[in-house]
C-alpha positions as CSV (number, residue, x, y, z in Angstrom):
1,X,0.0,0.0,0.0
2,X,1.2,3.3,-1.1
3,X,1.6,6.5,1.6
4,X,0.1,9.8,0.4
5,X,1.6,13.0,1.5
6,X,-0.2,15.6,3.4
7,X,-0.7,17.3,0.4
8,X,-2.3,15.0,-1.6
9,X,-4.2,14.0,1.2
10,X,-5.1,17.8,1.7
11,X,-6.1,17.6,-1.9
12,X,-8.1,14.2,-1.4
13,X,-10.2,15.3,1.5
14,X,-11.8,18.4,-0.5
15,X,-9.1,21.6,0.2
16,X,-10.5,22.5,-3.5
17,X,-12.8,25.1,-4.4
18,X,-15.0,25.6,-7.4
19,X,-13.7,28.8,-8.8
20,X,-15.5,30.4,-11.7
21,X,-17.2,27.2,-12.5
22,X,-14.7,25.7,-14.4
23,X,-11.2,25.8,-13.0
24,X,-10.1,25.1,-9.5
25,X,-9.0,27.2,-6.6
26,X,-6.7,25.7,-3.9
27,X,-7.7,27.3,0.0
28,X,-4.1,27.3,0.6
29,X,-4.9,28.8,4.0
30,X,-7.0,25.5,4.9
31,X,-4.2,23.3,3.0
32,X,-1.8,24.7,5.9
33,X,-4.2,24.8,8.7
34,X,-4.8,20.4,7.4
35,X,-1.1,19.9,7.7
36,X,-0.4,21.4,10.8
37,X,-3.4,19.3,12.2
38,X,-1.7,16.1,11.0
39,X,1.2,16.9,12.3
40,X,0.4,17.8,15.5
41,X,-1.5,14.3,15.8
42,X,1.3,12.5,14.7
43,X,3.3,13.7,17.4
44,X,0.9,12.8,20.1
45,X,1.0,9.2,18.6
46,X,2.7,6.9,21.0
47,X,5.5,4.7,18.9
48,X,5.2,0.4,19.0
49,X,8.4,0.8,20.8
50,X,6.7,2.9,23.3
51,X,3.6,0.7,23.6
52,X,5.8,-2.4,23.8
53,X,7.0,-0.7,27.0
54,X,3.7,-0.6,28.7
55,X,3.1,-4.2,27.4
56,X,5.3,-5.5,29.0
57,X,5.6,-3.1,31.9
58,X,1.7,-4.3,32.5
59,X,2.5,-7.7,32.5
60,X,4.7,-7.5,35.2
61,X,2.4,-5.5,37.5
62,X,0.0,-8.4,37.2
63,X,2.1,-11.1,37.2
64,X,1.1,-13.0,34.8
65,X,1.3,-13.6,30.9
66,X,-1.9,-12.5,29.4
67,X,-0.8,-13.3,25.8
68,X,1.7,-11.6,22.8
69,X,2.0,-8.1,22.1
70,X,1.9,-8.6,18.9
71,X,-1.5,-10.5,19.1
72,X,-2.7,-7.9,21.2
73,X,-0.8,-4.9,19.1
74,X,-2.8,-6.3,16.1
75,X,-6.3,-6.4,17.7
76,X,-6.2,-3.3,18.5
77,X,-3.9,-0.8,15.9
78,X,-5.7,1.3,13.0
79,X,-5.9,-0.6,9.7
């Protein structure tokens, strides 16, 4: 599966407007404002390394195996 940029994706999710019925206008301002958005989420995004962590982290507080991270990494990441 191919990764679209943020611009693309800008352009994908409807950053166009009709301009004189024709042509289209880019809202550059809203193109920017997009970007930022995603950006800011990514960094907010914890890492598998980072999750792995807690994983396993959890599973010593407990004290017991409840299973694989990556069964339970799998179940529950975005597809």
């Amino acid at each position: 599966m191919e990764e679209e940029t943020l611009e693309e994706a800008a352009d994908k999710y409807g950053f166009r407007v009709p301009y004189d019925g024709s042509n289209d206008f880019y809202d550059k301002e809203a193109i920017k404002h997009f970007i930022a958005g995603a950006k800011w989420q990514q960094e907010r995004s914890y890492s598998e390394e980072d999750l792995l962590g807690a994983f396993e982290a959890g599973m010593m507080f407990i004290g017991e195996d409840k299973g694989s991270f990556k069964e339970w990494f799998e179940q529950f990441k975005k597809k």
